[in-house]
PyMOL CGO cylinders between C-alpha atoms (Angstrom):
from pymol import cmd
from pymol.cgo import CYLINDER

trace = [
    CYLINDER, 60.00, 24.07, 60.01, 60.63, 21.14, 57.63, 0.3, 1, 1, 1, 1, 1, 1,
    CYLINDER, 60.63, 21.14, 57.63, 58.01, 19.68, 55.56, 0.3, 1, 1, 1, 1, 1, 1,
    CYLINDER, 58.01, 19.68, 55.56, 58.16, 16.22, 53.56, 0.3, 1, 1, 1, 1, 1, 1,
    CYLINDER, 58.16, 16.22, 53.56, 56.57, 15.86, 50.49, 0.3, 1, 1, 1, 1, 1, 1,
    CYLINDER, 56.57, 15.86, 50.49, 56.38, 13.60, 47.99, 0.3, 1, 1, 1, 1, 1, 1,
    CYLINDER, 56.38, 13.60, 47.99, 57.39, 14.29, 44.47, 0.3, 1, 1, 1, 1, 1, 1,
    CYLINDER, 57.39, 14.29, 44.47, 55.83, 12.30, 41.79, 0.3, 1, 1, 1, 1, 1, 1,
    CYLINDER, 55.83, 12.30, 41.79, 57.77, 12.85, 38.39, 0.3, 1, 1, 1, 1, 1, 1,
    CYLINDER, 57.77, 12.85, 38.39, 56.67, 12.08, 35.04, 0.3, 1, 1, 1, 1, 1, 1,
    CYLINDER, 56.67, 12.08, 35.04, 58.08, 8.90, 33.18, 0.3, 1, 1, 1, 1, 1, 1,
    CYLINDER, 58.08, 8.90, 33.18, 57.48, 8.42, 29.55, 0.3, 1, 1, 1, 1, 1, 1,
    CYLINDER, 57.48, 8.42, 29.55, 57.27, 4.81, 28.16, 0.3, 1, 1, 1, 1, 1, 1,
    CYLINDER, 57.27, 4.81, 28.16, 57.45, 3.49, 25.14, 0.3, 1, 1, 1, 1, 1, 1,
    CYLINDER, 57.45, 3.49, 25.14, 53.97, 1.27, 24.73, 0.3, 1, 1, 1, 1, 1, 1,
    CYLINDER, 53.97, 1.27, 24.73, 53.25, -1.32, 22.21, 0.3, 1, 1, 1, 1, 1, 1,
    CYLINDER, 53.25, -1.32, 22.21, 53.90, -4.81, 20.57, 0.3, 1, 1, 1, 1, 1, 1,
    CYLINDER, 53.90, -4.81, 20.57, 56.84, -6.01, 21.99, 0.3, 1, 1, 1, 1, 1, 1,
    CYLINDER, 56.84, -6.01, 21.99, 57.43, -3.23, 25.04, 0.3, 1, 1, 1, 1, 1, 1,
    CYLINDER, 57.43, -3.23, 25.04, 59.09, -4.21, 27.93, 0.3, 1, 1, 1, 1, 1, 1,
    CYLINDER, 59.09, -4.21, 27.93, 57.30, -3.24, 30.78, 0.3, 1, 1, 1, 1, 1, 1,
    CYLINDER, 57.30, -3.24, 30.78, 58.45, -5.79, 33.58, 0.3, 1, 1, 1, 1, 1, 1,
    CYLINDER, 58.45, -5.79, 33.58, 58.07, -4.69, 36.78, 0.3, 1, 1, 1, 1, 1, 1,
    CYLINDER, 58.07, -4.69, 36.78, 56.24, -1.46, 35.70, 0.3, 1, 1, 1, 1, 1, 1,
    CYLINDER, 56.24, -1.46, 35.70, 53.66, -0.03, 37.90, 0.3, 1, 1, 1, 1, 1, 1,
    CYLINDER, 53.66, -0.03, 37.90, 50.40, 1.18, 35.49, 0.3, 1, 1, 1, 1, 1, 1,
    CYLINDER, 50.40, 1.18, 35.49, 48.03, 1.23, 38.59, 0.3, 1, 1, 1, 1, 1, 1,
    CYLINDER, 48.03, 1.23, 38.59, 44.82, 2.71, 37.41, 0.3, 1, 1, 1, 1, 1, 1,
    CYLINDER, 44.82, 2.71, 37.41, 46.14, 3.38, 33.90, 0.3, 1, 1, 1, 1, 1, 1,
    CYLINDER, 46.14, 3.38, 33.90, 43.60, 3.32, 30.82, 0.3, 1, 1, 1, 1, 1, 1,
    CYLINDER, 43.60, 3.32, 30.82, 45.02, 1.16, 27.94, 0.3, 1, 1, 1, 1, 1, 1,
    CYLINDER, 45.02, 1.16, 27.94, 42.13, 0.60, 26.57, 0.3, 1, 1, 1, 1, 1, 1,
    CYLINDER, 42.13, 0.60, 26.57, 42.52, -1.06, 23.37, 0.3, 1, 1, 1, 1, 1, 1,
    CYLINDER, 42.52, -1.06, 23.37, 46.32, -1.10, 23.49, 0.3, 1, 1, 1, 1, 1, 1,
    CYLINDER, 46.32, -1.10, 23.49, 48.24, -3.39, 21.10, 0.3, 1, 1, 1, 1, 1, 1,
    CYLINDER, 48.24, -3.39, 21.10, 51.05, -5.30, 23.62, 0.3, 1, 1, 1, 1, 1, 1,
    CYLINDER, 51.05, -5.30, 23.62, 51.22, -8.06, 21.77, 0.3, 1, 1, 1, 1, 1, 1,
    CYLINDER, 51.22, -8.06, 21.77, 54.33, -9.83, 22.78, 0.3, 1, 1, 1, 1, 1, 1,
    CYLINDER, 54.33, -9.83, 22.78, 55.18, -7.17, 25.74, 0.3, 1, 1, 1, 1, 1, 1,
    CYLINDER, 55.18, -7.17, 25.74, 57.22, -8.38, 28.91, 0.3, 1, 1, 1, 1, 1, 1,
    CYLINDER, 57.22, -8.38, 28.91, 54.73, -7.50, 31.86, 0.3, 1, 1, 1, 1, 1, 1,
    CYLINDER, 54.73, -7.50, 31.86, 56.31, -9.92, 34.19, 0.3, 1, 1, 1, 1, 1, 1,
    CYLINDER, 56.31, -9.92, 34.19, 55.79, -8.68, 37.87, 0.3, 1, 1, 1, 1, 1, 1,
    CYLINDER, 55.79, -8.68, 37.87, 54.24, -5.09, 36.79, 0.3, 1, 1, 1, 1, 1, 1,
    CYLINDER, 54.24, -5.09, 36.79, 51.67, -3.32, 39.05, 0.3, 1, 1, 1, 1, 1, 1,
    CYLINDER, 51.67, -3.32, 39.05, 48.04, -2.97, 36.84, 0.3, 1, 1, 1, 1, 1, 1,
    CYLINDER, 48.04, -2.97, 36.84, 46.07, -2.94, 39.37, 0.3, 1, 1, 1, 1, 1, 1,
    CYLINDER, 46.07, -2.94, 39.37, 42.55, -1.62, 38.18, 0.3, 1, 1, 1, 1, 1, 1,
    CYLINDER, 42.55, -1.62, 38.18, 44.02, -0.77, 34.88, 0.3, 1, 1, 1, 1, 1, 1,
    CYLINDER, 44.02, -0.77, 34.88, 41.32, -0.96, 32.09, 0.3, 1, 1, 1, 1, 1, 1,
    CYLINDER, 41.32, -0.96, 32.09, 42.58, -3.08, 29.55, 0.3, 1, 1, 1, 1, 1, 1,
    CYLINDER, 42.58, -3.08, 29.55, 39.74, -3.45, 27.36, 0.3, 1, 1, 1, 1, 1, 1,
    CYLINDER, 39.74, -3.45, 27.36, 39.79, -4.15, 24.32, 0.3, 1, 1, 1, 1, 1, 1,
    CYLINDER, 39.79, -4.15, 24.32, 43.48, -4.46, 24.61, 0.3, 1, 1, 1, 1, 1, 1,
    CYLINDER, 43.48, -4.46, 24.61, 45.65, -6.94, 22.29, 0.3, 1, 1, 1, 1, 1, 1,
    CYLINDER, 45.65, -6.94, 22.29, 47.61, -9.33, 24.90, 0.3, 1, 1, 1, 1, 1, 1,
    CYLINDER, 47.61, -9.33, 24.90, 48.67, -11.81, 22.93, 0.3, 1, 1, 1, 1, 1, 1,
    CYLINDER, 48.67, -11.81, 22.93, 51.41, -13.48, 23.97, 0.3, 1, 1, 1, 1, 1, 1,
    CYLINDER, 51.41, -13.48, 23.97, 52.28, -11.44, 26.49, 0.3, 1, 1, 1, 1, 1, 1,
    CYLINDER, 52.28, -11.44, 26.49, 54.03, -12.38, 29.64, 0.3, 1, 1, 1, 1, 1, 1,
    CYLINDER, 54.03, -12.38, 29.64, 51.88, -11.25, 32.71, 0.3, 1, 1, 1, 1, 1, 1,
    CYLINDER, 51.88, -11.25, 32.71, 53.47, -13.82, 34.82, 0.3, 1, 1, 1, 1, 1, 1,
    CYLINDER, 53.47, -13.82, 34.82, 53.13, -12.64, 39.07, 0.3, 1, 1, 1, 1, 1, 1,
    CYLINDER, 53.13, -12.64, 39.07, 51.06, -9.32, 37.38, 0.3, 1, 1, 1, 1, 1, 1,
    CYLINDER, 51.06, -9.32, 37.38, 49.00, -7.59, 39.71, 0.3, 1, 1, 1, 1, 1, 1,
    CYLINDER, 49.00, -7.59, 39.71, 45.53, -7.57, 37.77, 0.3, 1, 1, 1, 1, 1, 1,
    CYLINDER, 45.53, -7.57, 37.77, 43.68, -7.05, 40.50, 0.3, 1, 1, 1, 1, 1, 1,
    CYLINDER, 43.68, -7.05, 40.50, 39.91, -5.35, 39.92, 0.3, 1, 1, 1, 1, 1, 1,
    CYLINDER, 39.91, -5.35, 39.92, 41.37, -5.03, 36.11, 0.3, 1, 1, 1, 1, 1, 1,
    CYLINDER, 41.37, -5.03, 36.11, 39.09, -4.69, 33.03, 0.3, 1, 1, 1, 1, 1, 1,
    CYLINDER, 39.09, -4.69, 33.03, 40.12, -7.36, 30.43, 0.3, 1, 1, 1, 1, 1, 1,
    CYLINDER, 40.12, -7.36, 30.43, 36.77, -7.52, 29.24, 0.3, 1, 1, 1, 1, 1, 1,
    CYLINDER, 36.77, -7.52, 29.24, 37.20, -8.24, 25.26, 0.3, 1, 1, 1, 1, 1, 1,
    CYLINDER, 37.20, -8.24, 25.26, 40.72, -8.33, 25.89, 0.3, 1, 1, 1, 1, 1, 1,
    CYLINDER, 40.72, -8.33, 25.89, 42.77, -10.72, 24.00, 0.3, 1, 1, 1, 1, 1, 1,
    CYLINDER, 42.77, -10.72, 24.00, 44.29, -13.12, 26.32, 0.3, 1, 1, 1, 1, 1, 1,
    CYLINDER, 44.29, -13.12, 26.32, 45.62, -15.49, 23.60, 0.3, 1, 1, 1, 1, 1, 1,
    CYLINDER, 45.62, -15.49, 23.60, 49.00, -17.92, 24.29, 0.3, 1, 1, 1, 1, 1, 1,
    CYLINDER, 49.00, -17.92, 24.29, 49.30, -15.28, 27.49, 0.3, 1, 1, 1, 1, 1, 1,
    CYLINDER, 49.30, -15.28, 27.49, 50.95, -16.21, 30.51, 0.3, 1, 1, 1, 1, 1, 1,
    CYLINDER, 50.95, -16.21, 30.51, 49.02, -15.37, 33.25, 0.3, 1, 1, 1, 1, 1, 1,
    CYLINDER, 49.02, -15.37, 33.25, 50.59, -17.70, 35.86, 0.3, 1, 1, 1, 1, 1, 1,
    CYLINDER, 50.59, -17.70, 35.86, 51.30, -16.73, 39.47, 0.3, 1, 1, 1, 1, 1, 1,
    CYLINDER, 51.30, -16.73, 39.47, 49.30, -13.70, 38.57, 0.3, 1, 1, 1, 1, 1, 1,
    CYLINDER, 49.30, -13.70, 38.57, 47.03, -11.53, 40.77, 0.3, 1, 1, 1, 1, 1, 1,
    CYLINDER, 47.03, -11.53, 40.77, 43.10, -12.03, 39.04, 0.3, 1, 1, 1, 1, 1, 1,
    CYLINDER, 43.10, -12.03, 39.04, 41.21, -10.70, 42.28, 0.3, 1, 1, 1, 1, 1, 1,
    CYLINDER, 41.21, -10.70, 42.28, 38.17, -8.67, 40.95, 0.3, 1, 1, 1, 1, 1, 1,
    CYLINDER, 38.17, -8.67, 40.95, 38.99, -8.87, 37.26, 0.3, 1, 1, 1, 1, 1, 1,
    CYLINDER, 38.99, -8.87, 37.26, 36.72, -8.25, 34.49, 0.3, 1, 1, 1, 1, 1, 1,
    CYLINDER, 36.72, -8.25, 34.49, 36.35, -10.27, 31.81, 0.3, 1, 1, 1, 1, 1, 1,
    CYLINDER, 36.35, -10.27, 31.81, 34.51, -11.83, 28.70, 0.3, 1, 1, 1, 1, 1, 1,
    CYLINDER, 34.51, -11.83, 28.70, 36.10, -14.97, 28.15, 0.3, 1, 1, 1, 1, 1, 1,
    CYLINDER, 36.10, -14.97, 28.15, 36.66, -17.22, 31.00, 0.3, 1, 1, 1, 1, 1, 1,
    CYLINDER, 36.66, -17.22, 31.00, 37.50, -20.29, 28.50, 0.3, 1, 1, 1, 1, 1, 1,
    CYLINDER, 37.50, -20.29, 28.50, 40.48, -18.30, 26.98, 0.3, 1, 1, 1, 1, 1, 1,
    CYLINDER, 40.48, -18.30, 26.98, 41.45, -16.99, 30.28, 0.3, 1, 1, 1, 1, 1, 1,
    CYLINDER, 41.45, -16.99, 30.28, 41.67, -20.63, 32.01, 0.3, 1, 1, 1, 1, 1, 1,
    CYLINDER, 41.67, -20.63, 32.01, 44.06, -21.13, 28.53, 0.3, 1, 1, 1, 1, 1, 1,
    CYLINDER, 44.06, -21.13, 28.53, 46.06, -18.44, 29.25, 0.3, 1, 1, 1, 1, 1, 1,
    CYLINDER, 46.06, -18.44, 29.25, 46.57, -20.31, 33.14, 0.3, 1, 1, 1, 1, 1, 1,
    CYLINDER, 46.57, -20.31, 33.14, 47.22, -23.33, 31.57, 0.3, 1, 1, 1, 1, 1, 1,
    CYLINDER, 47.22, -23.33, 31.57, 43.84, -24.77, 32.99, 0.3, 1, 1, 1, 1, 1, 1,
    CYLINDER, 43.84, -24.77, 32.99, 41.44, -25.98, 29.73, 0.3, 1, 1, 1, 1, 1, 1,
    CYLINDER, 41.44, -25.98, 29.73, 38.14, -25.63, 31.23, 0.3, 1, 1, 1, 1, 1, 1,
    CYLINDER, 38.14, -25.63, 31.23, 35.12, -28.38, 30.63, 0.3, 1, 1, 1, 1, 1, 1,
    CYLINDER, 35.12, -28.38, 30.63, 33.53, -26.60, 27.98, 0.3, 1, 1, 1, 1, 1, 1,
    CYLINDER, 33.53, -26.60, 27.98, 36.54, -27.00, 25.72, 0.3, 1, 1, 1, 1, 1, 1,
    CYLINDER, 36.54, -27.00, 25.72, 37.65, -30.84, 26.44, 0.3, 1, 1, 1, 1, 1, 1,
    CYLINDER, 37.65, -30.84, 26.44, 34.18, -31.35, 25.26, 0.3, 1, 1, 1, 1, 1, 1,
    CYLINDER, 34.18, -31.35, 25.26, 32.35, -32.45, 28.74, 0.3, 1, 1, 1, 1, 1, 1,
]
cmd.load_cgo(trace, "trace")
């Protein structure tokens, strides 16, 4: 009798300022209080990853799946979050987070 069965293998990644982790999928990962600072995220899977606390700044999450994602305290500074997934996502600061879409909000034009 033959059986299928899925293999899931190990991959080790280099993480921090500057990584390149387009197109990786993190789903569910804890990164809590990582430093990507600069990373290429472009198109990666982080789907419910907790990123809190984690240094994004500058980092291009363009068409990332953040979906139910913890970016509370996360620092979403000169990010690019366009075309990306923000279903469900926690966070702290919606002001810097409408920066980081290239929206600026009304608090911060001063209405």
């Amino acid at each position: 009798m033959k059986m299928k069965i899925k293999i899931i293998k190990e991959v080790e990644v280099e993480i921090g300022p500057g990584a390149d982790l387009h197109g990786a999928d993190l789903h569910g990962a804890n990164l809590s209080g990582v430093n990507l600072r600069d990373a290429n995220l472009h198109g990666a899977d982080l789907h419910g990853v907790n990123l809190h606390g984690a240094n994004l700044h500058g980092a291009d999450l363009h068409g990332v799946n953040l979906r139910d994602a913890n970016l509370r305290d996360a620092d979403l500074r000169d990010a690019n979050l366009s075309g990306a997934d923000l279903t469900g996502v926690k966070i702290t600061d919606v002001d810097q987070l409408l920066k980081s879409l290239g929206i600026e909000s009304k608090a911060s034009a001063g209405y």
